[in-house]
C-alpha positions as CSV (number, residue, x, y, z in Angstrom):
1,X,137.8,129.0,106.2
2,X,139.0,129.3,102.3
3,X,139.5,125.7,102.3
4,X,136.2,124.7,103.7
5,X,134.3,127.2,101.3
6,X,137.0,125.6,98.2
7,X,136.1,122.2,99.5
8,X,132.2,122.8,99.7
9,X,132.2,124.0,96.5
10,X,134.5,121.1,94.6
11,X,132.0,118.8,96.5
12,X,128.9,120.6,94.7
13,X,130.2,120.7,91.2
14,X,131.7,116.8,91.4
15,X,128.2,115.5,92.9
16,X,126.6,117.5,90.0
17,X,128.5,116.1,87.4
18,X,127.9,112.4,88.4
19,X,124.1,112.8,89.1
20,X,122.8,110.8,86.8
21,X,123.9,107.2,85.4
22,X,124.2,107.8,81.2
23,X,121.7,105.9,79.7
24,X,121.8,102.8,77.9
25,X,122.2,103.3,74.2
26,X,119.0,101.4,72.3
27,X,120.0,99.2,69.6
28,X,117.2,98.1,67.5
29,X,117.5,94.5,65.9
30,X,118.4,94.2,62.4
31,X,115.6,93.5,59.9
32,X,115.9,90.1,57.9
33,X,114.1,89.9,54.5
34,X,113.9,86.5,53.3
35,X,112.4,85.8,49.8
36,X,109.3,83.4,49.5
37,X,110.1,80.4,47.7
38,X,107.2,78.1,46.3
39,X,107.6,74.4,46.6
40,X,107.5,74.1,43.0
41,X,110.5,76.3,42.3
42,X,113.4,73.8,42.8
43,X,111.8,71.1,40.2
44,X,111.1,73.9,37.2
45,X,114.9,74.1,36.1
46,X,115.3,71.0,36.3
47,X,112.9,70.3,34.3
48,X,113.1,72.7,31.8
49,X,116.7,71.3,31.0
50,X,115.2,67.5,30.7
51,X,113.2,68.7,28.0
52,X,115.3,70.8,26.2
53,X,118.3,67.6,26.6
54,X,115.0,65.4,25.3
55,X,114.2,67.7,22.4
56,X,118.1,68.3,21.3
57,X,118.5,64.4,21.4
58,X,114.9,63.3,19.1
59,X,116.6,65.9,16.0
């Protein structure tokens, strides 16, 4: 009769412990900042150095 009450009473504290399924951890995406570029910004230093290479070269 021990036994039966031991093995009752194992079976209620396992069946507690795995009750549930643990749930899934939340992972939020990562946030990507990209800086606004104009269309114009790739042809200004360029041509700033043409004009300081065509005002070094006219003294």
């Amino acid at each position: 009769m021990k036994k039966l009450v031991l093995a009752a009473a194992l079976t209620a504290a396992a069946s507690t412990a795995f009750a549930g399924a643990p749930a899934d951890p939340v992972i939020e995406a990562p946030v990507i900042v990209e800086e606004a570029n104009s269309s114009s910004g790739g042809i200004i230093l360029p041509l700033l150095i043409l004009i300081a290479v065509a005002a070094a070269v006219s003294d």
